[in-house]
Each structure stands twice: as C-alpha cells, then as structure tokens.
Backbone as CSV, one residue per row, in Angstrom:
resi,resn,N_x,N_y,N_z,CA_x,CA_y,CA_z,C_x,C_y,C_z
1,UNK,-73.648,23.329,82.017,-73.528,24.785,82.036,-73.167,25.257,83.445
2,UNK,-73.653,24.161,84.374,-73.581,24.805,85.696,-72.105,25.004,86.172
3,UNK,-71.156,23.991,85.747,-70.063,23.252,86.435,-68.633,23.312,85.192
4,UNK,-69.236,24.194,84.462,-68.467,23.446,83.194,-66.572,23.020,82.726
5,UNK,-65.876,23.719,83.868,-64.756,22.989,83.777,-64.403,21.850,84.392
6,UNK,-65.022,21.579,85.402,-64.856,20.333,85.870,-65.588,19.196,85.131
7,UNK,-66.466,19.698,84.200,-67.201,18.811,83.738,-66.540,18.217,82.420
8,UNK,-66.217,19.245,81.838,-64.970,18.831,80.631,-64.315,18.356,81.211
9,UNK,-63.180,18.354,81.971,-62.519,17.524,82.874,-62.710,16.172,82.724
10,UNK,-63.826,15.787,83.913,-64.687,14.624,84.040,-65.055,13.889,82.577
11,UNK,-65.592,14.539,81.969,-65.933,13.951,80.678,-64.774,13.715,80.051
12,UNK,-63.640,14.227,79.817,-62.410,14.134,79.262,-61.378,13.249,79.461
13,UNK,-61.369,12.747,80.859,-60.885,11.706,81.512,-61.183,10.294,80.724
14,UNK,-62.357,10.530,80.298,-62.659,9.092,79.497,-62.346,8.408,78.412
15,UNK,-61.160,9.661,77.752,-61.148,9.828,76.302,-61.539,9.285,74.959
16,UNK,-62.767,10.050,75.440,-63.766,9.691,74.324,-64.095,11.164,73.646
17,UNK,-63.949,11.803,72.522,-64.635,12.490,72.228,-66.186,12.100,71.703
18,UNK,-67.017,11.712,71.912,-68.381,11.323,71.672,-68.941,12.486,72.377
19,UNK,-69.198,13.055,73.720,-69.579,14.098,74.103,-69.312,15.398,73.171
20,UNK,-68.290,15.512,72.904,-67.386,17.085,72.114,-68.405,16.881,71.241
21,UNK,-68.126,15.495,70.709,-68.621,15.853,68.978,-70.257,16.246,69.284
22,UNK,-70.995,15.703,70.232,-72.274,16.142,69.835,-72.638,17.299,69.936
23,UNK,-71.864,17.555,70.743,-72.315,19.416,71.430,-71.614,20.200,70.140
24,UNK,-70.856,19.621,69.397,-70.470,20.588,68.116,-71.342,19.983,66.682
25,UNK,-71.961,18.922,66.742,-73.014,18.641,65.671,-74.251,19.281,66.000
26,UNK,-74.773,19.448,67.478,-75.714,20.042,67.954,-75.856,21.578,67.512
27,UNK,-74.622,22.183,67.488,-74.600,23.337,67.275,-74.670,23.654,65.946
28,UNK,-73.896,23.109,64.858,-73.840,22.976,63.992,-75.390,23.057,63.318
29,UNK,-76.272,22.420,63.673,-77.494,22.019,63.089,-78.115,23.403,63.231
30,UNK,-78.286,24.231,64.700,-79.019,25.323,65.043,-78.918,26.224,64.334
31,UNK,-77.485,25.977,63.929,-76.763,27.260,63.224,-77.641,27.218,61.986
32,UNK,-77.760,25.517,61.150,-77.845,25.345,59.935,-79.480,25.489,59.761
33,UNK,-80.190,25.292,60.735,-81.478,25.873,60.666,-82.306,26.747,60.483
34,UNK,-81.283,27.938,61.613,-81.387,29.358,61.724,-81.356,29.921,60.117
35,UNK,-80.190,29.543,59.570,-79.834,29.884,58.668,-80.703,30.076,57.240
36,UNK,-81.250,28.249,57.309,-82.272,28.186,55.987,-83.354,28.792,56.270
37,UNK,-83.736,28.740,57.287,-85.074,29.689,57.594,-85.523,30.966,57.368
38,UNK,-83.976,32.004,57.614,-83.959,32.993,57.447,-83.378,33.060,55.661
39,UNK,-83.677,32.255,55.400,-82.651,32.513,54.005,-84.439,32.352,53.162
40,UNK,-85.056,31.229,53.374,-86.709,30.900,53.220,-87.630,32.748,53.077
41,UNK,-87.388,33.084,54.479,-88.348,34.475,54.941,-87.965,35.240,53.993
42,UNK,-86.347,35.473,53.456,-85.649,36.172,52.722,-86.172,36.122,51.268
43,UNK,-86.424,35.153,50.871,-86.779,34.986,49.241,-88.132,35.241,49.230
44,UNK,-88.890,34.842,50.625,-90.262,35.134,50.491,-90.654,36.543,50.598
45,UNK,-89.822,36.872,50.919,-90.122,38.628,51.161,-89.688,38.988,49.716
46,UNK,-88.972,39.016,49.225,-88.550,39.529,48.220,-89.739,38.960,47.100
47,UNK,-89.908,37.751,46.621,-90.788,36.970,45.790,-92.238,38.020,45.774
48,UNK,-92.634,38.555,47.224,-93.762,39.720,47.731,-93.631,41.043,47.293
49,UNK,-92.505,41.231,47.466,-91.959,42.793,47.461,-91.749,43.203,45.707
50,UNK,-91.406,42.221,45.015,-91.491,41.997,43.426,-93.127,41.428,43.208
51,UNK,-94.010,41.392,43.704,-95.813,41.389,43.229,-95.052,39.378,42.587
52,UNK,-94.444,38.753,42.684,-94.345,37.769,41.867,-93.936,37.882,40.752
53,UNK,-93.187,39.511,40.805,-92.040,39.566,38.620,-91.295,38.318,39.247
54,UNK,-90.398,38.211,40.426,-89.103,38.106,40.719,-88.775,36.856,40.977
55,UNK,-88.685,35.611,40.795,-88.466,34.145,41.200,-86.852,34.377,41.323
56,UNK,-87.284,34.435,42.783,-85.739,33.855,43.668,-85.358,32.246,43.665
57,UNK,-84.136,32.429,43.535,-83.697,31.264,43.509,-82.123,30.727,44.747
58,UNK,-82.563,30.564,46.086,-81.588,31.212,47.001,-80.576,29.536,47.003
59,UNK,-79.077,30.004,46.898,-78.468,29.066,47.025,-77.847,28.045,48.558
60,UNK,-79.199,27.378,48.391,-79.664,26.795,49.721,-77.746,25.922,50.333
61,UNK,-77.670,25.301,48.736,-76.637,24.420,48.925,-75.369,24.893,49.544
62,UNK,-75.148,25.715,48.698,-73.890,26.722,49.323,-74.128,27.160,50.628
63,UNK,-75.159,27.544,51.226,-75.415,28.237,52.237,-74.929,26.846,53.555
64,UNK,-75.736,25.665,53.409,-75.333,24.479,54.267,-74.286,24.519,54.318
65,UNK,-73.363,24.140,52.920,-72.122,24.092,52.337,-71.072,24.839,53.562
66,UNK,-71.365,26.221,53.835,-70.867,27.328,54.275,-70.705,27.146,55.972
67,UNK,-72.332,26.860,55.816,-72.424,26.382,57.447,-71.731,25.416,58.124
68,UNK,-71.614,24.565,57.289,-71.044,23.271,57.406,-69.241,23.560,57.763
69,UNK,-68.734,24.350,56.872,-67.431,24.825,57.251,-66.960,25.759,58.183
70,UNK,-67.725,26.631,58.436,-67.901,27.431,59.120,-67.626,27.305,61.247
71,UNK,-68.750,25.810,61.245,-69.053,25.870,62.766,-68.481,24.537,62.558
72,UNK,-68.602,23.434,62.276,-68.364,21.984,62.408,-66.710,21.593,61.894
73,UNK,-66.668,22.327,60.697,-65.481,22.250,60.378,-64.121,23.137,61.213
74,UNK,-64.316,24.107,61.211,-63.581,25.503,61.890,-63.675,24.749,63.890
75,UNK,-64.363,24.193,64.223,-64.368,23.677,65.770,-63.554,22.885,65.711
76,UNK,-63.601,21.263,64.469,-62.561,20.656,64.693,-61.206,20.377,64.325
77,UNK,-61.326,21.203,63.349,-59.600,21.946,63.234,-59.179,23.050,64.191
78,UNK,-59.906,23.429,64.946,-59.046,24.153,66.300,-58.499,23.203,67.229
79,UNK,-59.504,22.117,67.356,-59.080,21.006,67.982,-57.809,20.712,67.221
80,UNK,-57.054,20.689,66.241,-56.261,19.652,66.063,-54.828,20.710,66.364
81,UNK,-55.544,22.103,66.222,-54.355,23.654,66.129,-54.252,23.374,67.316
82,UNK,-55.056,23.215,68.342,-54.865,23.179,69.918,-54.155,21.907,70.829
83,UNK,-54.157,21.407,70.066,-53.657,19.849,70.706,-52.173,19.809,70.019
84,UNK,-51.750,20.779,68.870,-50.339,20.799,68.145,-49.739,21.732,68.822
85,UNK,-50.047,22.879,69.177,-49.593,24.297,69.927,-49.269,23.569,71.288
86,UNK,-50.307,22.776,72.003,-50.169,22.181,73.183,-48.829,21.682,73.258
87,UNK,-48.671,20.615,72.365,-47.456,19.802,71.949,-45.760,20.626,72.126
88,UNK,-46.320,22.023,71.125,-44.998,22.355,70.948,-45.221,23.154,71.825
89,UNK,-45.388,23.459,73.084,-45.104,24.131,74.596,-44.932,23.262,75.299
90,UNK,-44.959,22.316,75.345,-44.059,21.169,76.153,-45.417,20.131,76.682
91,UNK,-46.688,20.860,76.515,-48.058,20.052,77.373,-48.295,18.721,76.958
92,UNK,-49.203,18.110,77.351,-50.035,16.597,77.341,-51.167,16.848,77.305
93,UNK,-51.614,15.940,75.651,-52.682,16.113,75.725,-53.379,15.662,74.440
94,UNK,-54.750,15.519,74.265,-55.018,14.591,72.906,-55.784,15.068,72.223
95,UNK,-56.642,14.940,71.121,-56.758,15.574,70.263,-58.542,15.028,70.806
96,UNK,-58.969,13.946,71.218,-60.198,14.172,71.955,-60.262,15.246,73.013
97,UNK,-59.691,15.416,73.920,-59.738,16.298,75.070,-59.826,17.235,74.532
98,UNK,-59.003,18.082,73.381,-59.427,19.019,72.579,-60.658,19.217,71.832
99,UNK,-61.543,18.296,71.773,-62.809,18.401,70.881,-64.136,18.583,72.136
100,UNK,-63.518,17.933,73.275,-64.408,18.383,74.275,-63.961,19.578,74.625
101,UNK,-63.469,19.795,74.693,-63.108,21.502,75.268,-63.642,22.333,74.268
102,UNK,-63.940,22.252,73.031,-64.374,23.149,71.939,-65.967,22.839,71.746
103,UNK,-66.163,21.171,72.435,-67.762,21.300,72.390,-68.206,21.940,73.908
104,UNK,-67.488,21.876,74.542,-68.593,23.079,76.046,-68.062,24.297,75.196
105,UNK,-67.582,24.752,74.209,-67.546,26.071,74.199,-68.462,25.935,73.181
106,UNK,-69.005,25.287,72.363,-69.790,25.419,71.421,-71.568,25.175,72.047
107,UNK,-71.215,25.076,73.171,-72.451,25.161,73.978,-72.600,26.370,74.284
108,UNK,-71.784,27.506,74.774,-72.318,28.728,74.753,-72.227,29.568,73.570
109,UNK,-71.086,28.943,72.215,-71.835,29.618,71.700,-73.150,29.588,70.877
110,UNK,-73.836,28.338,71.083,-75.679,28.368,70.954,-75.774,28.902,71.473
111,UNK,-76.071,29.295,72.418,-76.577,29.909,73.337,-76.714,31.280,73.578
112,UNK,-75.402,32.009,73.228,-75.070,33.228,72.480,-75.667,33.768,71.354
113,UNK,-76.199,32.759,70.359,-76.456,32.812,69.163,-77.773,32.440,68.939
114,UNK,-78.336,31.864,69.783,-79.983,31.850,69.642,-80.585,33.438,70.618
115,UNK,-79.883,33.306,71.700,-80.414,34.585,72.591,-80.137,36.018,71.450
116,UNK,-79.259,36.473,70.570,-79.052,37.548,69.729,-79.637,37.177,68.470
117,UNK,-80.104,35.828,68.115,-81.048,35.753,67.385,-82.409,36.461,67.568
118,UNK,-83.151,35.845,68.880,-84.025,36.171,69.276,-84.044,37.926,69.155
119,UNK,-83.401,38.433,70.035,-82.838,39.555,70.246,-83.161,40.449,69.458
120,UNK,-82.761,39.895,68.112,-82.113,40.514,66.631,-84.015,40.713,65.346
121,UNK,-84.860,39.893,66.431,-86.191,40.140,65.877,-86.816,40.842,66.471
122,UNK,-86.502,41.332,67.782,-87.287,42.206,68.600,-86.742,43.770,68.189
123,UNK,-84.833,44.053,68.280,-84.265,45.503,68.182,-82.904,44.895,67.998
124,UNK,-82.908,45.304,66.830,-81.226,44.741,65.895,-80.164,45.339,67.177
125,UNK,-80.261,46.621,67.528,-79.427,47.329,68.054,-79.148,46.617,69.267
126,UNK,-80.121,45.689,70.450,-80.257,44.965,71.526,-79.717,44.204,71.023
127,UNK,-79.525,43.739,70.402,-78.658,42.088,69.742,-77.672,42.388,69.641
128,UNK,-77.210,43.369,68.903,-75.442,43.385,68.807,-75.042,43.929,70.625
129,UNK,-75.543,45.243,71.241,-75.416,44.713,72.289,-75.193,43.799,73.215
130,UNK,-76.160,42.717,73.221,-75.970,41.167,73.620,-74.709,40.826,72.799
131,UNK,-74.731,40.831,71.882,-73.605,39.753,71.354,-72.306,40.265,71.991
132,UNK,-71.752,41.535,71.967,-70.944,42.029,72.545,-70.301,41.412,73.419
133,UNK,-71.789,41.628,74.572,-71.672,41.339,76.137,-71.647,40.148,76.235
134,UNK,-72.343,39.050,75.994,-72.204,37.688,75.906,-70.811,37.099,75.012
135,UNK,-70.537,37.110,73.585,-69.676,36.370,73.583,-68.731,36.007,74.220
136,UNK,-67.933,36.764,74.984,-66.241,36.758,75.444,-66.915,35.307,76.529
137,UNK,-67.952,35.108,77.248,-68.057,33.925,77.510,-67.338,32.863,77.174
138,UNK,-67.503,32.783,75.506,-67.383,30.800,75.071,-65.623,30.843,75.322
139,UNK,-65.113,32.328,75.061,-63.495,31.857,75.528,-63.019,31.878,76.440
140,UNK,-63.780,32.768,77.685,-63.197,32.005,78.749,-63.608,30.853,79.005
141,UNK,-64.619,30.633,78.925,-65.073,28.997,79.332,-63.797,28.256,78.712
142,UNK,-63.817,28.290,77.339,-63.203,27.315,76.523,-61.169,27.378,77.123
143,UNK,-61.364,28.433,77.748,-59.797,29.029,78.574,-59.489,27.752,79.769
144,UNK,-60.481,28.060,80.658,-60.305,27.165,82.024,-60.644,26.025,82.142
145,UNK,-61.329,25.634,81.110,-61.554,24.159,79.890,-60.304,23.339,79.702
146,UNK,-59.571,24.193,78.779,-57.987,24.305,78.611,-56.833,24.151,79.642
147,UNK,-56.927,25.081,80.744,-56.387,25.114,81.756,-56.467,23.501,83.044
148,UNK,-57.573,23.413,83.053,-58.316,22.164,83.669,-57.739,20.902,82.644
149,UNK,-57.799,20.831,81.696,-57.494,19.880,81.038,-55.623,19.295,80.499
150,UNK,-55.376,20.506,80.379,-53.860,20.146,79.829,-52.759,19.767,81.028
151,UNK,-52.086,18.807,80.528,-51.005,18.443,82.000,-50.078,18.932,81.684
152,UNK,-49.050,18.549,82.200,-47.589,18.253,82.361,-47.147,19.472,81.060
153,UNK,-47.341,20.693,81.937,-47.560,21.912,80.671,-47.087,23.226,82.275
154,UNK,-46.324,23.729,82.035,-46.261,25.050,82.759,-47.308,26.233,83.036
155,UNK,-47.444,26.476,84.015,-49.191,27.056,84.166,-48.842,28.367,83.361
156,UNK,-47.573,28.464,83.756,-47.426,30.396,82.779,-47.016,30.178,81.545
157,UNK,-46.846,28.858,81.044,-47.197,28.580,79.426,-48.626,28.537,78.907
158,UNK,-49.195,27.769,79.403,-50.577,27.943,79.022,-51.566,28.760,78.174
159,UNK,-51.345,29.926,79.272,-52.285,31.441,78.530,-51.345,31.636,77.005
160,UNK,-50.081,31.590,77.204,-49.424,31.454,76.029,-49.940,30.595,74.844
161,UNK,-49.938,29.305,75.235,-50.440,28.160,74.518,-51.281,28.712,73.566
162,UNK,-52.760,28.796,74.755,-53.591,28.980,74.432,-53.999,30.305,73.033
163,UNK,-53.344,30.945,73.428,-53.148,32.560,72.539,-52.831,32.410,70.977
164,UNK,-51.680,31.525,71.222,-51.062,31.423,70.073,-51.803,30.135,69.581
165,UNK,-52.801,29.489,69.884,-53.969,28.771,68.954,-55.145,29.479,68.627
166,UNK,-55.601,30.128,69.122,-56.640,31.210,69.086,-56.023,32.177,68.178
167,UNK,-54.845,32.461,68.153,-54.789,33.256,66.982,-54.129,32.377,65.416
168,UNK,-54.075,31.458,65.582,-53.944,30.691,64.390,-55.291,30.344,64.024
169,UNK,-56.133,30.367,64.972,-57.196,30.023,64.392,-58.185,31.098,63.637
170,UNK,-58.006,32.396,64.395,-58.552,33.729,64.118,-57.952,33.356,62.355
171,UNK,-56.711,33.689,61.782,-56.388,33.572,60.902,-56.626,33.164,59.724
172,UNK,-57.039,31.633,60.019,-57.366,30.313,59.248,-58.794,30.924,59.313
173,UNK,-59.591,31.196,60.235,-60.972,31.521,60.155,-61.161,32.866,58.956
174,UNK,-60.605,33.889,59.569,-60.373,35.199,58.074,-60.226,34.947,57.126
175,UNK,-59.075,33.735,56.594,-59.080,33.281,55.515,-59.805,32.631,54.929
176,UNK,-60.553,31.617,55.389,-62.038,30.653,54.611,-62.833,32.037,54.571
177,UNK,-62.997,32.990,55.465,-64.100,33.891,55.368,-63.654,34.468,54.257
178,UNK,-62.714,35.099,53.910,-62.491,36.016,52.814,-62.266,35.231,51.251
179,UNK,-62.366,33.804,51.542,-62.261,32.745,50.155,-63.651,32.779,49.764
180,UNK,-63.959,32.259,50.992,-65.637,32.181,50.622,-66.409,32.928,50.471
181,UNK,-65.982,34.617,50.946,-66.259,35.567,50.311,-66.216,36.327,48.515
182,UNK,-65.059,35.645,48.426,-64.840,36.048,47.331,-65.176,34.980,45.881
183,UNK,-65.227,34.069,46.394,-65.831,33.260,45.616,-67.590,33.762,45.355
184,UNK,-68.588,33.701,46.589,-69.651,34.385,46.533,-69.960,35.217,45.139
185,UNK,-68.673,36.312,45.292,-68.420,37.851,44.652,-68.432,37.371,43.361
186,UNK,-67.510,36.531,42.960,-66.942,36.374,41.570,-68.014,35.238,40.695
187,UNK,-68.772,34.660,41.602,-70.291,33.884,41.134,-71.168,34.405,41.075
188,UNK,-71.436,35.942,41.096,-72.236,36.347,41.341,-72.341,37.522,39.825
C-alpha cells in the first residue's frame, strides 16, 4: 500500500501472476462474506418482523454465483481487455502483468469496501460519502500501475490505452449487471 507502483512493477518483473491472483481471490472472498452475512441478518430480520408466518428462503447460491462474477470474474477479464487494448496501441505487455496491476487495485478496492461497509452501519449517508471520496483511488492506483508497467508503448498513448479499456470494461460490466438483473426480475 505504501509503494504501490513500484511494487507492481517489482512484482511484475517476475512474471508470475501468483501475487495478482491472490489479492483478487482475497478480495473476492471479503466481498463473498460481506455478502452472505448480510444476506443471513436479512432473512433473520424479516423471519422476526413476520412473528415466524414468513420462512425465507434467501438464494444463497445465486448470490456467491453473482459474487463470483462480479469481482473475480469482471478483474480477470479486464486483465485480458487490458493486455489486448495494450497490444493494439502498439505497447508490450502480458496478460500476467495485467492481473497484477488489477490485483493492487483490488487491494484498495477492499479497502474501500470494508471502510463504507463499516461506515454504512454507523450513517448510510457517511458511507456513500466515503465511497465517493475514496473510490477514484483504485483507478488511479491501477493508472500508474499501468503506466509503470507497460513498455515500448508511447507515454501519450497510454492514458488513451488505458481509457479505452476502462471503458470496454465499464460496458461489459453494465451488461452482466443488467443480465443479471434481469434474470433476478423474470425469476422472481
């Protein structure tokens, strides 16, 4: 956290993604924890709030399911959008170096995401606040990550590069969201 583009760097040099991947399974899990827990409090409140008419039945599976695509899946297909965009701007560069660069960013965003968790039990309104103010973090990090890492690439291509993967990914992300939204809808 202290150092973190040079450290992707350093770590990247080795090409190994083994680092990336943990810091994006790591995250992955917090997420998937957070999640059942609050999904647990959720049925239990309700199961209370119905005197015991009401046996919830919360779809735990789907919910992993979701999570699972969401943070683990959606990280390493940016990796592969980012290392192809790289390609076709003229850069160098591999599709590990890309998974470390998306796991230091998936380090802040835990970090982001437990602190507006927390946050979010004390004053909902303080949390979205925080989230606000904190996210834009994981992309610059994940920017000079990028920058630090890619070679034989034009420095005033780059921000370009970079843009035009971030928004393929924005995209691809809207779209699982609004599938998996609507699937939800139409099972329901």
């Amino acid at each position: 956290i202290k150092a973190p583009v040079s450290r992707v760097r350093k770590i990247s040099e080795s090409n190994s993604p083994m680092v990336g991947i943990e810091f994006i399974v790591a995250k992955t899990i917090v997420f998937l924890v957070v999640v059942l827990i609050a999904m647990a409090i959720i049925a239990g409140k309700i199961e209370s709030a119905s005197h015991g008419y009401a046996e919830v039945d919360m779809p735990y599976f789907r919910a992993i399911l979701i999570v699972l695509i969401m943070t683990a899946g959606v990280d390493f297909l940016e990796a592969v959008i980012m290392k192809a965009i790289t390609g076709a701007f003229g850069g160098r560069t591999n599709v590990n170096t890309m998974i470390n660069i998306i796991g230091a960013r998936a380090i802040y965003d835990t970090c982001v995401f437990l602190i507006v968790v927390i946050l979010w039990l004390m004053a909902w309104e303080v949390a979205i606040g925080a989230f606000v103010l904190l996210s834009p973090i994981s992309t610059f990090i994940q920017f000079a990550a990028y920058q630090g890492c890619v070679q034989q690439m034009n420095e005033n291509r780059k921000p370009y590069a970079y843009f035009i993967a971030k928004l393929c990914m924005s995209v691809i992300s809207a779209l699982v969201v609004y599938l998996i939204a609507r699937s939800i809808i139409s099972a329901a």
